[in-house]
VOFIMAR-771624 format. One record per residue: residue number from 1; x, y, z of N, C-alpha, C in turn. Coordinates in steps of 0.001 Angstrom, whole numbers, plus 500000, padded with zeros to 6 digits. Layout:
residues N
(rec NUM,(X,Y,Z),(X,Y,Z),(X,Y,Z)),
...
This chain:
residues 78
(rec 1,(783912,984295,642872),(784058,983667,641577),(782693,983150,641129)),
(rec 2,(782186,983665,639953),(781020,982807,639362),(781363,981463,638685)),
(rec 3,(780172,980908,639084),(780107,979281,638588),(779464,979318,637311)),
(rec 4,(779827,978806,636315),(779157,978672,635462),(778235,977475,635138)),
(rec 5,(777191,977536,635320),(776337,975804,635379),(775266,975599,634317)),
(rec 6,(775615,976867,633443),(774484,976420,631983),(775164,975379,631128)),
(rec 7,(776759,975708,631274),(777122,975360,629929),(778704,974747,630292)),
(rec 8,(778635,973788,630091),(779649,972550,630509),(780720,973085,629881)),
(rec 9,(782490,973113,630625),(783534,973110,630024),(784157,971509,629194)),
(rec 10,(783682,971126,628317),(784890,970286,627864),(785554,970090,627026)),
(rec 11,(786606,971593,627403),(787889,971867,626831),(789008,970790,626491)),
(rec 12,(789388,970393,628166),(790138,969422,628734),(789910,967807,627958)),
(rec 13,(788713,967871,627813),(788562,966120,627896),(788314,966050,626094)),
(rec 14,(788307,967351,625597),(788117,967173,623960),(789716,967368,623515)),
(rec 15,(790709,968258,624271),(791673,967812,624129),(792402,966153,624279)),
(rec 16,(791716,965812,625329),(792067,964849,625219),(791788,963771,624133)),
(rec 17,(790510,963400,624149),(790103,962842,623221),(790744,962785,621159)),
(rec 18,(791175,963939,621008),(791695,964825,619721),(793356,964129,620045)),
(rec 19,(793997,964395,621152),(795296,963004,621218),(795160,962119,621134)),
(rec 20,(794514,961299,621931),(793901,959892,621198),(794140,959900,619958)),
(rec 21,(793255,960208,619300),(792498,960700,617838),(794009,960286,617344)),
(rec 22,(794816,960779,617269),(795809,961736,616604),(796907,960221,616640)),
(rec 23,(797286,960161,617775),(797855,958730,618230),(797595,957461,617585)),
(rec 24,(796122,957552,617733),(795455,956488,616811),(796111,956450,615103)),
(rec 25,(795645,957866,614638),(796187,957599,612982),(797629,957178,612883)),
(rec 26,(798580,958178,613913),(800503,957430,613716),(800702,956493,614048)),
(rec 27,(799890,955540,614878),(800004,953893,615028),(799670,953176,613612)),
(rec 28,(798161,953458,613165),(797438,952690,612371),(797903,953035,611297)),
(rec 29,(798053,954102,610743),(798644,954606,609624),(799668,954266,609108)),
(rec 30,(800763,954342,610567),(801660,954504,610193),(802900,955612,609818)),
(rec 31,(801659,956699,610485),(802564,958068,610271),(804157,958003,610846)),
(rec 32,(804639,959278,610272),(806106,959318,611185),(805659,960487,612028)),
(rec 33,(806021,960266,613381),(805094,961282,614660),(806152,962222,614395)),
(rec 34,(807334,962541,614260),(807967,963735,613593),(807690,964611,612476)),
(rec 35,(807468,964372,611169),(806816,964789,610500),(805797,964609,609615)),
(rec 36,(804677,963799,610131),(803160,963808,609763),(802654,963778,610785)),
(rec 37,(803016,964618,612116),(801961,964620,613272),(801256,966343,613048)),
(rec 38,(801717,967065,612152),(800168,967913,611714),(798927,967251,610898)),
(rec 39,(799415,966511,610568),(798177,965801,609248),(797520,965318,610610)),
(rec 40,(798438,964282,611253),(797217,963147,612312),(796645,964090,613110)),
(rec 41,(797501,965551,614271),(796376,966359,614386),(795178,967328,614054)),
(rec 42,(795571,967197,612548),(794585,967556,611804),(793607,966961,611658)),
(rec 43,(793721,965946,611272),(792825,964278,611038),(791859,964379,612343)),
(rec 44,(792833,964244,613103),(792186,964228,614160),(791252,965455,614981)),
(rec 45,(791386,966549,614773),(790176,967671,614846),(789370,967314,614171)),
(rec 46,(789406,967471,612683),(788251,967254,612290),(787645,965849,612629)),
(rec 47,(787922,964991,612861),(787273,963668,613942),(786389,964603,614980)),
(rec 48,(786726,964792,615466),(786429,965829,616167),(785470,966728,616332)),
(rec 49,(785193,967160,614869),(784453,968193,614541),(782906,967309,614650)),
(rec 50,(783252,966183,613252),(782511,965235,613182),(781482,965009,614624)),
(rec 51,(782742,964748,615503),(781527,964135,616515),(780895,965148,617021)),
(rec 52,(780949,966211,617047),(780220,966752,618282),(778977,967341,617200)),
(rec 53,(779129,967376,615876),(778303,967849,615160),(777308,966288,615223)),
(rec 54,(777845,965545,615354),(776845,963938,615107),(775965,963640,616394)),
(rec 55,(777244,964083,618172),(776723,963524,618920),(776713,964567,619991)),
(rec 56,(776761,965843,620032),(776757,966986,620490),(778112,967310,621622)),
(rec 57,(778029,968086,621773),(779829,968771,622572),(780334,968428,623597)),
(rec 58,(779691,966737,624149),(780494,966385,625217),(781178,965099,624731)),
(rec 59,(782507,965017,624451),(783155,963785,624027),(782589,962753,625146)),
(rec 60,(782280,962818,626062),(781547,961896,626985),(780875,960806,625929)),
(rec 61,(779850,961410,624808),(779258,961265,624368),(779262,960391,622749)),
(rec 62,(781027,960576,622845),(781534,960275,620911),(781780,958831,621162)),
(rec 63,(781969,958300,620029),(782694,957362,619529),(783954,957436,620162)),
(rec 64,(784547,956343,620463),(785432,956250,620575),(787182,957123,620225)),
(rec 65,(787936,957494,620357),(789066,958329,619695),(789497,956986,618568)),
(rec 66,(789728,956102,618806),(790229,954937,617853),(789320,954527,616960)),
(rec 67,(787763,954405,617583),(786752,953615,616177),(787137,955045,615234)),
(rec 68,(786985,956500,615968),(786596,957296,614804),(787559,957397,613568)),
(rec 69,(788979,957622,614521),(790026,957238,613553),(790011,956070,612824)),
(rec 70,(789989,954970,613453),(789658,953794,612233),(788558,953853,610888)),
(rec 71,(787665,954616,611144),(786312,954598,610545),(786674,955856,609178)),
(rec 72,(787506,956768,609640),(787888,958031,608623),(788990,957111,607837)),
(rec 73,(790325,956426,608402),(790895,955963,607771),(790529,954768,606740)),
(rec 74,(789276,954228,607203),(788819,953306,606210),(788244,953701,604362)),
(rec 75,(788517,954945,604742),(787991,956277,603528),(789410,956276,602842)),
(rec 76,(790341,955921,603348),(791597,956840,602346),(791496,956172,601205)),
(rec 77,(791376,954813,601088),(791792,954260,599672),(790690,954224,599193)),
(rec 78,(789459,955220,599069),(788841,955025,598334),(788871,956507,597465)),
């Protein structure tokens, strides 16, 4: 089996992070996790996207799953 050691997997832990994410908006929001949990995992990718474009591709590395969600949701009412 080859190792791959250029280029880091984090599949796993950006999934994770993107639940968070997602969790975060149907708490804070207020979503109904039945039907507005495509929007919050939507919301929440692009959170997502955000960070790794801000802080490069290891969620190791992001904001928090909750500041980011807090920080996008602070945008809606405007």
């Amino acid at each position: 089996m080859t190792e791959n050691t250029t280029t880091p997997d984090h599949t796993a832990a950006r999934a994770t992070w993107v639940q968070q994410c997602a969790e975060r908006f149907v708490t804070r929001a207020g979503l109904n996790p039945e039907t507005e949990a495509g929007f919050a995992q939507a919301s929440a990718e692009a959170c997502a996207e955000q960070q790794a474009e801000e802080h490069g591709p290891a969620p190791s590395e992001w904001e928090s799953p909750a500041y980011a969600a807090d920080e996008e949701m602070s945008c809606w009412g405007d």
